[in-house]
N, C-alpha and C positions, 0 to 999 in steps of 0.2 A: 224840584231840588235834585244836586246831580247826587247818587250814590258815589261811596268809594271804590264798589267795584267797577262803577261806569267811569268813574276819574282814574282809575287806574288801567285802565284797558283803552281809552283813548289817550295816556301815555304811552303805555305799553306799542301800540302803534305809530306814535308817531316819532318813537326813537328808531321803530325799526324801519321807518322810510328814513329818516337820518342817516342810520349806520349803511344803507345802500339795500334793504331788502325788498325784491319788487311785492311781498304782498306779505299779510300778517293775519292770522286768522287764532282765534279762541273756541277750545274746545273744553267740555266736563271731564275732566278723569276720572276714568270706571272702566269695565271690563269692554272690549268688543266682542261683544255677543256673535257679531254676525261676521266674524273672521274667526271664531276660533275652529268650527266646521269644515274653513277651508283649507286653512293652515295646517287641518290633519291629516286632511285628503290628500294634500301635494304634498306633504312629507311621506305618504303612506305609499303615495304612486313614485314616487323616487327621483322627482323633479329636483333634486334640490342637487341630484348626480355626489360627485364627493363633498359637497355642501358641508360636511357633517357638525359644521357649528352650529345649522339652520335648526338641527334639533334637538339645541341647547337652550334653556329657558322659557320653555314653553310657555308658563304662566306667566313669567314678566313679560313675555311679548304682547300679549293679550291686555294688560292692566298695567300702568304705570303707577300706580299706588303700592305697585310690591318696587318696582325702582327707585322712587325716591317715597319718601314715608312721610305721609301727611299731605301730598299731592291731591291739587282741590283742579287744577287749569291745565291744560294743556297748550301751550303759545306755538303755534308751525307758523315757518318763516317758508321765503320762496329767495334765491339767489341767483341771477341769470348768469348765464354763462356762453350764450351765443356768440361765436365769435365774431368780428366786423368781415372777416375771411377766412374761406377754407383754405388749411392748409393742399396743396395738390402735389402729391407725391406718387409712386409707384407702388409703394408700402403705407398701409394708410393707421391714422392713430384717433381712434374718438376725442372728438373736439374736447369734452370734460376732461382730459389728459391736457392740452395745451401749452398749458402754464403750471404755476406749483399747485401741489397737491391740496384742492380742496376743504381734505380733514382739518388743514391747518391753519389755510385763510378763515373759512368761514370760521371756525374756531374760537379764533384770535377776534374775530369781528365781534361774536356773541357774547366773549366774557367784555369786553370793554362796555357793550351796552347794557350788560346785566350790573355791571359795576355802577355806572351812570345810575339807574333804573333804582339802585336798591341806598345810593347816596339821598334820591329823591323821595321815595317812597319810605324807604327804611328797611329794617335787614327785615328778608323773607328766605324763604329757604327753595333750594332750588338745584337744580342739575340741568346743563346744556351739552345737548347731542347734534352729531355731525353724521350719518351711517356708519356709528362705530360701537353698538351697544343693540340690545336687542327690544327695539322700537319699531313695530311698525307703521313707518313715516307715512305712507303716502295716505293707509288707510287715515292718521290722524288729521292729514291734511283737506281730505275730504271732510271728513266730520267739520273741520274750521272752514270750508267754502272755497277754499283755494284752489280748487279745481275737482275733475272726475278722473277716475281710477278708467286708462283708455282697453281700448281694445289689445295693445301692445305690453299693458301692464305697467307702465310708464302714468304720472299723473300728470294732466292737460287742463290748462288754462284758457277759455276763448278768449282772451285778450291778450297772451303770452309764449302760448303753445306748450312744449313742454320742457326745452333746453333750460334746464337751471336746476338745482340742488334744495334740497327740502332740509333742514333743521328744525332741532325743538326745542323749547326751555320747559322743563315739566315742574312747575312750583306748587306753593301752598297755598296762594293768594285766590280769591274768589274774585273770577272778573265775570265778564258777558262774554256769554258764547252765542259763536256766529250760527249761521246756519250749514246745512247737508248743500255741498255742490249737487247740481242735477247732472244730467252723462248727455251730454250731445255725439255721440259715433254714430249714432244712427245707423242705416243698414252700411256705412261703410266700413268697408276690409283691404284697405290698403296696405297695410302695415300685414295684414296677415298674411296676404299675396305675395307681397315683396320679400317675405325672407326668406332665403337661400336654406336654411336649412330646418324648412317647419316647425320651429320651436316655439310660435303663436299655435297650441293644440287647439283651443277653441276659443270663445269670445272670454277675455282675460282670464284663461289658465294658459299661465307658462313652463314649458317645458325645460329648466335651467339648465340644464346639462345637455340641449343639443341647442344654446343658444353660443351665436360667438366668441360673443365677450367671456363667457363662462371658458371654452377650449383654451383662449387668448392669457388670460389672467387666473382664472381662478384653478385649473387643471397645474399640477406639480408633474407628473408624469410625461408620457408621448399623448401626443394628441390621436383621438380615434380614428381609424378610416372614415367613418361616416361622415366626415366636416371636409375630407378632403375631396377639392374639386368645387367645394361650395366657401371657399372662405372670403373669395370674393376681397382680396388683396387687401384684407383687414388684418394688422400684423398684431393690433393692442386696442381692446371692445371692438364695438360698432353702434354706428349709429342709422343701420337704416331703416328700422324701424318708428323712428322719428323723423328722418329725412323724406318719408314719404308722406308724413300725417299732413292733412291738409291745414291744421290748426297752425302749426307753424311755420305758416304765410304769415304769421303775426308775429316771428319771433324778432326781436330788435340787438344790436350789436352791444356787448355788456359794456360798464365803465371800471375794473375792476381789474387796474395795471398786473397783477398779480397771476391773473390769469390770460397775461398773453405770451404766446409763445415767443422762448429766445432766439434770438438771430442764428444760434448757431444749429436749435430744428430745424429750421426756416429754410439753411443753405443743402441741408442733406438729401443726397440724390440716392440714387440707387445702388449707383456702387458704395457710396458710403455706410449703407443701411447693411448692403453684401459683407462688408468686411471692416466692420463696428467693433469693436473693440474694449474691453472692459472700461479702461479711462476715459473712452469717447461718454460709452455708454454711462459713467460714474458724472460725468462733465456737464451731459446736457441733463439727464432727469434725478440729480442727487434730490433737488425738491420736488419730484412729479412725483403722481402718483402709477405712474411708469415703475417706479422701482420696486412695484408691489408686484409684479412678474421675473423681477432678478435679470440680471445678463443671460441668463440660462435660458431663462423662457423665451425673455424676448428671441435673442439667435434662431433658439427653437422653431419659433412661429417662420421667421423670415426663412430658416432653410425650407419649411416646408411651402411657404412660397414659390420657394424658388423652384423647387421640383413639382411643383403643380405646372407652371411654367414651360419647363423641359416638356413636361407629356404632352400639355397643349400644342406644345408648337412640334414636338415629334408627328400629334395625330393630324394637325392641319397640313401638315407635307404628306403623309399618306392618302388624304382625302384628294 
């Protein structure tokens, strides 16, 4: 005979293959034991650079029972976002930039099926996250089976790879929890090799503050010497860290209009990126998650582009 929580958990997934999520996993809500350890070490080592929200909430990070109250499940979702093509530009923009800003699609996706979910079921109590609250997603998405926590600190799919966005519904409901992902990286270190600016310190400790996307986005200031000469014509994130994981050979083109980039990214060349302009720049990322670096930043980035540029091509004439 089926339990409620087994009726409600093979629900519970099959709205999220409905609403478009490639995978759906169940976890217990309770402490992570085995991250609170590390979450102190890399705040302690300074990984986290001006991060300084990262060591805010310490305990809610660790236990979703202090975030929503009475929290019995943990629901991780998976959302691809591989594009069917890279954009190829001079100035380059992480693919999860594309189209509009994530926070708000997948968002929009999760209250509609929590809506459905709770018409069927009946009212439960509940709270859905998007990376905008202090959730440790990937670790909870391991716990649900959806993948392993890679070498690059990114969580990996062998059937998926790892381009796509993690979300959570943390409720009160008793379902069945899946199991622990196993870690397939084996002795590989490609991702570690490949980054321009060693901020894969060792097998999944990351160094935040000398990785790109961190200078790119999350830096308000000038960006350091250190990155310069290494940014490797990355103007907003990076993704090559993932670009080199061998796992996604598996990744597939999303379905998910929302996230494809506009015609008017698409036609922008170099001089255009050169001499961008507020309104341009208001025009094409008012919905990206682009505007979460400002006009300011971005220009920022590209001027120093561009005089990365200049030296290259000063030193190749001296040579």
């Amino acid at each position: 005979m089926t339990t409620a929580a087994e009726k409600y958990t093979q629900l519970i997934k099959d709205k999220a293959k409905k609403f478009g999520f490639d995978s759906c996993g169940i976890s217990v809500a309770g402490f992570l034991e085995e991250d609170a350890q590390r979450l102190e070490d890399w705040l302690q080592r300074g990984y986290h650079g001006e991060m300084k929200y990262m060591e805010n909430y310490f305990d809610k990070r660790l236990d979703p029972r202090l975030l929503v109250e009475g929290s019995k499940s943990v629901i991780s979702l998976m959302y691809n976002y591989f594009p069917e093509e890279e954009l190829v530009q001079d100035f380059k923009i992480s693919k999860y930039a594309y189209g509009e800003d994530y926070h708000d699609v997948i968002k929009d996706i999760l209250k509609n099926m929590v809506a459905e979910l709770q018409q069927e079921i009946g009212g439960f109590s509940c709270r859905v996250f998007v990376d905008s609250a202090p959730v440790l997603e990937r670790s909870w998405a391991k716990r649900a089976g959806l993948g392993w926590i890679g070498k690059n600190g990114n969580l990996i799919s062998r059937k998926k790879g790892s381009f796509f966005f993690l979300a959570e519904v943390i409720c009160d409901l008793e379902l069945v929890a899946d199991g622990i992902a196993t870690d397939h990286c084996g002795s590989c270190r490609r991702c570690i090799d490949a980054c321009p600016t060693q901020a894969i310190v060792s097998d999944r400790i990351i160094d935040g503050s000398k990785c790109i996307s961190y200078a790119t986005i999350e830096l308000k200031n000038e960006i350091p010497s250190y990155f310069h000469d290494r940014m490797d014509n990355w103007m907003y994130g990076c993704d090559i860290c993932q670009d080199v994981c061998p796992w996604n050979r598996f990744s597939i083109a999303h379905h998910e209009p929302r996230f494809l980039p506009s015609p008017r990214l698409i036609e922008m060349d170099k001089k255009d990126w050169e001499e961008i302009t507020q309104d341009v720049f208001s025009e094409i990322f008012r919905k990206s998650a682009v505007k979460r670096t400002k006009f300011s930043g971005l220009t920022r980035n590209i001027l120093l582009l561009k005089e990365q540029e200049k030296k290259r091509k000063i030193f190749q004439k001296k040579e």
